[in-house]
C-alpha positions as CSV (number, residue, x, y, z in Angstrom):
1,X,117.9,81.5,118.3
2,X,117.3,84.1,120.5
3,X,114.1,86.0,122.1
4,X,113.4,89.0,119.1
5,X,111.7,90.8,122.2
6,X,115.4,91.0,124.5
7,X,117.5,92.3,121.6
8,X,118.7,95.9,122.2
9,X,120.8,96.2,119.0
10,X,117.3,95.8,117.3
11,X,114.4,98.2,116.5
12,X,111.3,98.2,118.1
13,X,107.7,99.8,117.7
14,X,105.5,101.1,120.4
15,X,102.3,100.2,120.0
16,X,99.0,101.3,121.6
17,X,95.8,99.3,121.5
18,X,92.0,101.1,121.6
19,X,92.7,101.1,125.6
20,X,95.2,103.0,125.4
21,X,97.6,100.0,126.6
22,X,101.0,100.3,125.3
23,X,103.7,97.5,124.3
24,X,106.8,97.4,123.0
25,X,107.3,95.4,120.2
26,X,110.2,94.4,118.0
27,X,110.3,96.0,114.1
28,X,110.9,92.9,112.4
29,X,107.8,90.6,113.6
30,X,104.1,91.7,112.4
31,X,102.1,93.6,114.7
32,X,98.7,91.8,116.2
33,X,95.6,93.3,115.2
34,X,93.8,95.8,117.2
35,X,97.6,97.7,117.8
36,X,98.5,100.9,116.1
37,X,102.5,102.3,115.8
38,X,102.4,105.2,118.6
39,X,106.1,105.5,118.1
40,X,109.0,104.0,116.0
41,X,110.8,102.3,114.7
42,X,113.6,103.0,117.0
43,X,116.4,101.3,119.0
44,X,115.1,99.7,122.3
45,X,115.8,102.4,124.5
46,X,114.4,104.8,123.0
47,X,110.7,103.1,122.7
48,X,111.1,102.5,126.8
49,X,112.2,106.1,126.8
50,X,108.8,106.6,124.9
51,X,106.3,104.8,127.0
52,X,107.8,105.8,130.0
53,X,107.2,109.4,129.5
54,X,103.8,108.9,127.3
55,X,102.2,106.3,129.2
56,X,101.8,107.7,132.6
57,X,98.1,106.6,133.8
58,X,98.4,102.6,133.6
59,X,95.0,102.7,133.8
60,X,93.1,101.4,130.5
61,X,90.8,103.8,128.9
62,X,87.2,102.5,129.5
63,X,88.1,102.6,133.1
64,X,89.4,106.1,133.1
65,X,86.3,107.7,131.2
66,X,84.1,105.8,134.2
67,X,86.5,106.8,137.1
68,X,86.6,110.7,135.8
């Protein structure tokens, strides 16, 4: 069996938590709780594609509101 998470043929979800984290996730396992779809579902490239040009401040949320 192989790892649902290294599958490129695959679809994927991105998925943001209340920090504004983002993860890619594969379409066919349930998402954990506390994640919402941001994008998807798509083939793998195209959710990197996603966070890469969404996600630009790594930092999480609560620390950004603090920091300004």
């Amino acid at each position: 069996m192989s790892n649902p998470f290294e599958q490129a043929d695959r679809e994927y979800y991105v998925l943001r938590n209340a920090e504004e984290q983002y993860s890619l996730w594969p379409a066919a396992i349930p998402f954990p709780t506390g994640w919402e779809i941001a994008f998807g579902p798509a083939v793998k490239a195209s959710c990197q594609l996603y966070i890469e040009e969404t996600w630009v401040d790594m930092r999480p949320k609560s620390l950004r509101s603090l920091l300004g």
